[in-house]
KOLMARKE-905520 format. One record per residue: x, y, z of N, C-alpha, C in turn. Coordinates in steps of 0.1 Angstrom, whole numbers, plus 5000, padded with zeros to 4 digits. Layout:
REM residues N
XYZXYZXYZ;...
//
This chain:
REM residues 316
835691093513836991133508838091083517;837691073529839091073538839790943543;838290833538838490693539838890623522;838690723512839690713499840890693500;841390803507842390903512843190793524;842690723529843590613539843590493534;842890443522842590353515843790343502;844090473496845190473487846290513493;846790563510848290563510848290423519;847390353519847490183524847890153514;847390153503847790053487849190123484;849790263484850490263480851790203491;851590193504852690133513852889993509;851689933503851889783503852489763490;852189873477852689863465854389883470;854489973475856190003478856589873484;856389843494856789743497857089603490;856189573483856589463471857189523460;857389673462858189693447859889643455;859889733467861289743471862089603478;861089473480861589393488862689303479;861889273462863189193457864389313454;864489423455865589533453866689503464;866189483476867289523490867289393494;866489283488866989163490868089113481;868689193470869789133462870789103468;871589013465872589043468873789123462;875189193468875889273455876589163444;876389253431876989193420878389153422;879189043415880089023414881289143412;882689183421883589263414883789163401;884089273390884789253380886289323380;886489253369888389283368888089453360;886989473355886789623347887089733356;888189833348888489963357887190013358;886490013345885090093343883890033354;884089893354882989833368883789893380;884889823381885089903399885090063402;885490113390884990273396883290343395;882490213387881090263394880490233400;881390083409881090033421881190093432;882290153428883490263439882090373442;881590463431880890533428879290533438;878490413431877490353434877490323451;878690273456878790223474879190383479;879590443471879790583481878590633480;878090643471876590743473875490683480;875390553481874890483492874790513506;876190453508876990503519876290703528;876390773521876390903525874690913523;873890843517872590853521872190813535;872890683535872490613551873190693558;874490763555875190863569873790953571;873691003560872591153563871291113574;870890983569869390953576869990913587;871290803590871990823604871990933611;872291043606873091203610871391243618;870691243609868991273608868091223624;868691093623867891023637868691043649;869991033647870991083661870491273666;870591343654870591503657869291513661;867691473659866891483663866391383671;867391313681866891223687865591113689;865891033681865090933674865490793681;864190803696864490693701864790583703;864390503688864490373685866290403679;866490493675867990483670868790523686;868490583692869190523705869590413710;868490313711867790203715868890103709;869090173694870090073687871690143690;871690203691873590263695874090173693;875090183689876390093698877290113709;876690263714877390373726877290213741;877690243748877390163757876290223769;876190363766874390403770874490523766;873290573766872590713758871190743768;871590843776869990903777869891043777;868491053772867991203766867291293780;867391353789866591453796866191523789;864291563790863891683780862791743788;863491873793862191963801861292013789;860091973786859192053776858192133784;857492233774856592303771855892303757;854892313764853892243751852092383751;851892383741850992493742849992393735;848292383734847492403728846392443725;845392473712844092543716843292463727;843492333723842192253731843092263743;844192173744844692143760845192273771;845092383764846092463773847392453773;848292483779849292503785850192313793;850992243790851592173799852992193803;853692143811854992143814855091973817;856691933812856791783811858091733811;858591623820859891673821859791453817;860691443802860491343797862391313799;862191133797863491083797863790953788;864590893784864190833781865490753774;865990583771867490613769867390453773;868890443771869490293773870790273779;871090193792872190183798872490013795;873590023786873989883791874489813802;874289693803874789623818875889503813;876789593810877689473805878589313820;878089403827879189323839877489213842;876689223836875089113839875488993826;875289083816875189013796876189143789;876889113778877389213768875989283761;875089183756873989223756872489263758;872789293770871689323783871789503788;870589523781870489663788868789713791;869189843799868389863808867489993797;866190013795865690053787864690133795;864090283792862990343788862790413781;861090443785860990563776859690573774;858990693769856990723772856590643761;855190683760854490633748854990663735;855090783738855690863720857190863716;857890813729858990763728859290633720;858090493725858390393720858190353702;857690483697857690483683858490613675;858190703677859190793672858590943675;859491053676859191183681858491223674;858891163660858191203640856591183644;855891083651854591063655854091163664;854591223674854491303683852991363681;851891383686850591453686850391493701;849891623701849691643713847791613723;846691563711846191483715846091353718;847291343718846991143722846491153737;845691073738845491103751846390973762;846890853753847790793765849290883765;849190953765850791053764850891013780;851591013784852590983798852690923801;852090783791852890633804853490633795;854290503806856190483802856190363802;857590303800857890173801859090143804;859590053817860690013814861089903816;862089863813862289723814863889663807;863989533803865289483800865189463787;865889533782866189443762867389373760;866989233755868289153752868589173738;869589213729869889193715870489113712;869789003703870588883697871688953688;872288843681873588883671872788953663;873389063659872889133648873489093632;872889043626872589033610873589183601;873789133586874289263582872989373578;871789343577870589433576869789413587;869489323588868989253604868989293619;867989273631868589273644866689223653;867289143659865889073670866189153684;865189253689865289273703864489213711;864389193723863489093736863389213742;862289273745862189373759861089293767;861989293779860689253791860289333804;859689403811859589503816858389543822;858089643826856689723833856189833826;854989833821854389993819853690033831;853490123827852990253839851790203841;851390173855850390143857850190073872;850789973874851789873869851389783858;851689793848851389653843852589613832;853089443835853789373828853989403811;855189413807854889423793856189313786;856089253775856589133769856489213758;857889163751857989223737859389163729;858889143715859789103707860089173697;861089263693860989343676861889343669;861389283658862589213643862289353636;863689433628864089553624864989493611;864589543601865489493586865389653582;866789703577867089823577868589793560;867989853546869089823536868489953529;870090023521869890083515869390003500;868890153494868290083478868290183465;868690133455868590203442869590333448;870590333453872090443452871190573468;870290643464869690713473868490693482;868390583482867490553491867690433503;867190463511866990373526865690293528;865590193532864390103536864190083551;863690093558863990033573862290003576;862489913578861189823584860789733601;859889753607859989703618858689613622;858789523630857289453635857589413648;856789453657856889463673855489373676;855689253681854589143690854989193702;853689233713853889263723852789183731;852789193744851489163751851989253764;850689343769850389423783849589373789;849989353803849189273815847789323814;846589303816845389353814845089403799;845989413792845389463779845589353767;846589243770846889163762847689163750;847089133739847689093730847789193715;849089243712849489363696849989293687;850489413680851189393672851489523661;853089583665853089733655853889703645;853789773632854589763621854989893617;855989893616856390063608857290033595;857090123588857590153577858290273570;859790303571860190443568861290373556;860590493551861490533535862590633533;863790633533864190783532864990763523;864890923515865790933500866591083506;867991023498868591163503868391283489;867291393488867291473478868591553475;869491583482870691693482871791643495;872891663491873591613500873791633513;872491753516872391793530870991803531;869791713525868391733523867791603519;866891543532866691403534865091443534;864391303523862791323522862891163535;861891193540861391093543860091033549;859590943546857890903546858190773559;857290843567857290753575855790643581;855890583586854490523585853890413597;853390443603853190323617851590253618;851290093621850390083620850390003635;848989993642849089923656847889843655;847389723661846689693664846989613680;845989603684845789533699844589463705;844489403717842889433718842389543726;843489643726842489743733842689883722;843089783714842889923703841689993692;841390083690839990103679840490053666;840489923663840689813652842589883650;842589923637844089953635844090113639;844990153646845390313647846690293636;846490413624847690413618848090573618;849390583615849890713611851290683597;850690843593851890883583852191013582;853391003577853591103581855491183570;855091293561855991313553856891403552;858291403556859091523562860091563549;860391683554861391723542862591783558;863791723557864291713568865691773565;865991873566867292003557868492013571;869991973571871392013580871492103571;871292233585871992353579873592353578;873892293595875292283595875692183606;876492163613876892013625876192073637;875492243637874792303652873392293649;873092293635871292293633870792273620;869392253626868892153614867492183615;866592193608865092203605864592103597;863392073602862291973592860992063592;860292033578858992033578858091923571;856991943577856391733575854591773575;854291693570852791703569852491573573;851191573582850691433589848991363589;848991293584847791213590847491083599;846491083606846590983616844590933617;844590853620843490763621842690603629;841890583628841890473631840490373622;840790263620839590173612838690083621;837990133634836990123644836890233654;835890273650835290323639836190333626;835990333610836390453601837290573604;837990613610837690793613839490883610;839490953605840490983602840191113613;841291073621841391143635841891273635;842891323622843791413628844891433615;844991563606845791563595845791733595;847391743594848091923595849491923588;850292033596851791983590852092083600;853492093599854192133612855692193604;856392223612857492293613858792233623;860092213622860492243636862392273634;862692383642863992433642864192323653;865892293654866692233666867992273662;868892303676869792383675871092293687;871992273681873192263693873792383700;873792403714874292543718874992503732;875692583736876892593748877792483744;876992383749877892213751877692143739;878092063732878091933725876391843733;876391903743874991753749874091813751;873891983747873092083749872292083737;871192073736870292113726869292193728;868192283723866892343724866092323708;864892313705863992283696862992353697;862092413686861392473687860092403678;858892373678857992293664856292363667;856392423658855192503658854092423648;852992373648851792283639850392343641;850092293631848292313630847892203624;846592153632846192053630844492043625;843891953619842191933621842091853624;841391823637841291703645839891683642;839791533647838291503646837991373657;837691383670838091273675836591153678;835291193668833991143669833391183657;832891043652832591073636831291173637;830591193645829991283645830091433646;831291463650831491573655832491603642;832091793650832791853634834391893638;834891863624836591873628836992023631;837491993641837692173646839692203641;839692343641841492353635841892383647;842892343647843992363662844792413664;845992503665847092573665847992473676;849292423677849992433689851292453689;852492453698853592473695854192393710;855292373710856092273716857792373714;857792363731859292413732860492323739;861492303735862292143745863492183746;863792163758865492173761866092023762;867191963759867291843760868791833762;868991713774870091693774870591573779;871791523761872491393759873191363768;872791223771874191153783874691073778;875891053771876190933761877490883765;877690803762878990743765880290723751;879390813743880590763729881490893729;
//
C-alpha cells in the first residue's frame, strides 16, 4: 500500500509539473486598446498579485528560512530557544539560529549565511526524528543578478563537523492561472567526506480565501550518503487570523527508496503569535505521527509537541 501510495504522489508531482511549466512559462498577452481587456488585466494582475502577497505574508510570519535567505533586508536573523517533547525522545531543550548578514563593504552581493539541518530546507519539514537534527552550516552566499522569476545562489562554507560544503541553487518562483504560485528549487552540493547530492523541492500554493493559503509542499534528496532518495511531502492548510496570528494545519509523509520504506506519516497542528514587540514571537505545534524506521519493525504512533520563542533581527 504504502509504496502505491509514494509511487502515485511521485506521478502526480511530475504530472503537475509538466502540466504547470508551459503555464508560467508564457509570456503576458499583449495590452489591448479594449476598456473590457484592460480592466480584466487590471483584474487578473491584482488577484495574482495578493496570492503571491499571502504566500509572501505566509513564509516571512512563519519564518521560512529559505525566504530569509532571499530578503532583500540587508540581514535577518531568527534566535529560537525551543522545547520540544516526545514519546520516543523524551524531553529536549535547543537554542537554534539561523539568518543572513550582508557584507556589503566585501561585494553588494556577498553575505554571510547559517542555519541547522531543518533549517536548510524548511520548518514545513521539521520531524523530530531525524536523527541528523543539529548540524549546521555556515558559510558565504554569492547572489548572481536576479532574473524576473529566476535567482542562482553560490554558498561555500563549513558544516558541522568540520566538514567543507560547496553549493549551488537555481530557484524559479511564478505565479499561475490568477490563484496560484509555483516555486521550484534544485541544490548540487558536495560535503567533505560525504561527497556528492543533489535536492529538489517543489511547492504549490493556491490562495483558497483571501486570508487562507493551501499549500503542497514537496522535497526530494539524494547523495551518496543517502538511503537512495529521502523524500518528503507534505500538505498545509495555512489560515491569517490577523497581522499578530496565524495557524496551520498539514498532514505529512516522509520516506526513503533504499530500502523501500515509508518512514513516517501524521498531521500536526500549529498556533504562532506576535506579542510585546514587533520581533517577538511564541509558537506552539502539537503532531502525531507513525513512524517506522526498519522494514521490519512495527510502526509504532507517537504523540509530540514543540514549544518556540523566537526572536527577529532584521534590518528592514
Amino acid at each position: 500500500m504504502f509504496p502505491q501510495l509514494r509511487r502515485t504522489l511521485l506521478a502526480g508531482l511530475l504530472a503537475t509539473l509538466a502540466i504547470t511549466a508551459p503555464v508560467i512559462a508564457q509570456e503576458p498577452a499583449s495590452a489591448t486598446d479594449s476598456d473590457k481587456s484592460s480592466w480584466m488585466d487590471a483584474s487578473h494582475d491584482r488577484v495574482v498579485r495578493t496570492a503571491d502577497d499571502l504566500a509572501n505574508w505566509a513564509d516571512d510570519f512563519f519564518g521560512n528560512p529559505q525566504s530569509d535567505l532571499e530578503s532583500a533586508a540587508a540581514s535577518r536573523i531568527r534566535l529560537r530557544p525551543e522545547f520540544s517533547w516526545d514519546e520516543q525522545d523524551d524531553t529536549d531543550w535547543k537554542l537554534r539560529a539561523s539568518g543572513r548578514l550582508r557584507l556589503p563593504k566585501v561585494n553588494e552581493r556577498l553575505s554571510l549565511v547559517f542555519f541547522s539541518n531543518e533549517d536548510d530546507i524548511d520548518q514545513g519539514f521539521y520531524d523530530p526524528a531525524l536523527a541528523s537534527a543539529g548540524e549546521s552550516t555556515v558559510g558565504l552566499q554569492l547572489n548572481t543578478p536576479e532574473e524576473k522569476h529566476s535567482r542562482v545562489d553560490i554558498i561555500a562554507g563549513a558544516k558541522s563537523g568540520p566538514k567543507g560544503k560547496l553549493a549551488t541553487r537555481y530557484r524559479y518562483q511564478a505565479p499561475f492561472w490568477e490563484r496560484n504560485r509555483a516555486r521550484f528549487s534544485e541544490e548540487l552540493f558536495w560535503i567533505g567526506g560525504d561527497g556528492f547530492g543533489v535536492l529538489k523541492r517543489l511547492d504549490l500554493d493556491h490562495k483558497w480565501k483571501p486570508d487562507t493559503l493551501i499549500r503542497w509542499a514537496n522535497k526530494a534528496e539524494y547523495s551518496e550518503e543517502s538511503n537512495g532518495v529521502e523524500w518528503n511531502s507534505r500538505l498545509a492548510w495555512i489560515r491569517k487570523i490577523d497581522e499578530k496570528s496565524a495557524v496551520r494545519a498539514f498532514g505529512f509523509i516522509r520516506g526513503d527508496t533504499d530500502p523501500d520504506l515509508l518512514k513516517s506519516r501524521g498531521f500536526g497542528a500549529a498556533y504562532r503569535r506576535n506579542f510585546m514587540r514587533e520581533w517577538l514571537y511564541w509558537e506552539i505545534e502539537p503532531r502525531y505521527a507513525w513512524r517506522k524506521n526498519k522494514p521490519h519493525k512495527e510502526r509504532d504512533g507517537v504523540a509530540s509537541i514543540r514549544f518556540r520563542i523566537e526572536i527577529l533581527f532584521s534590518s528592514e
